[in-house]
C-alpha positions, 0 to 999 in steps of 0.5 A: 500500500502506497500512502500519499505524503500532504503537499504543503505550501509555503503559506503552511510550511511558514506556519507549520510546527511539530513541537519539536526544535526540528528544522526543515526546508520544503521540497516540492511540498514536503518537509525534509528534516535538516541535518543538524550542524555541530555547535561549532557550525553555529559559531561559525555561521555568526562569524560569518554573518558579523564579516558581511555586516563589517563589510556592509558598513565599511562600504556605506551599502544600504544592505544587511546580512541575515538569517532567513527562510527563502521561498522559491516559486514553482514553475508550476501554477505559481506555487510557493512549495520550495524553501531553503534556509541558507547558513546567510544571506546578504539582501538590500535593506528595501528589500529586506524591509518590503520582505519583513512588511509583508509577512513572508519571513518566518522564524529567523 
């Protein structure tokens, strides 16, 4: 017997909780759990993020470095059923701002 898995859309993934501090990207509609870095990961993803910022401000740019989940249409009908959660990305701050405005940054 075959069991069908729920598509999810960004929307829900967005919203969805399991009550466990599991974290997952969306692939085509389903959650695939991420494989959890070691401590030192984190330490050096903070590292990372604070030499994009330094840099950011050195150059007077009018950009920003953050943690976020990034959504990614689908060719098909225009879904959001694909996100990644990259270690950092580096966005204009309009962008980011339009971003955080209208909702579509979840968790980070």
């Amino acid at each position: 017997m075959t069991t069908t898995t729920p598509k999810l859309t960004f929307a829900e993934y967005l919203k969805y909780n399991d009550g466990t501090d599991t974290r997952y990207e969306l692939v085509n509609g389903e959650l695939i759990p991420m494989s959890l870095g070691s401590g030192q990961h984190g330490v050096v993803i903070g590292f990372i993020t604070q030499c994009f910022q330094n840099e950011i401000l050195k150059l007077n740019l009018d950009w920003t470095a953050k943690q976020m989940v990034i959504g990614v249409r689908s060719p098909r009908a225009g879904k959001w059923d694909t996100s990644r959660i990259p270690d950092v990305v580096v966005i204009p701050l309009p962008q980011w701002r339009e971003l955080t405005f209208i909702g579509r940054i979840a968790r980070f």
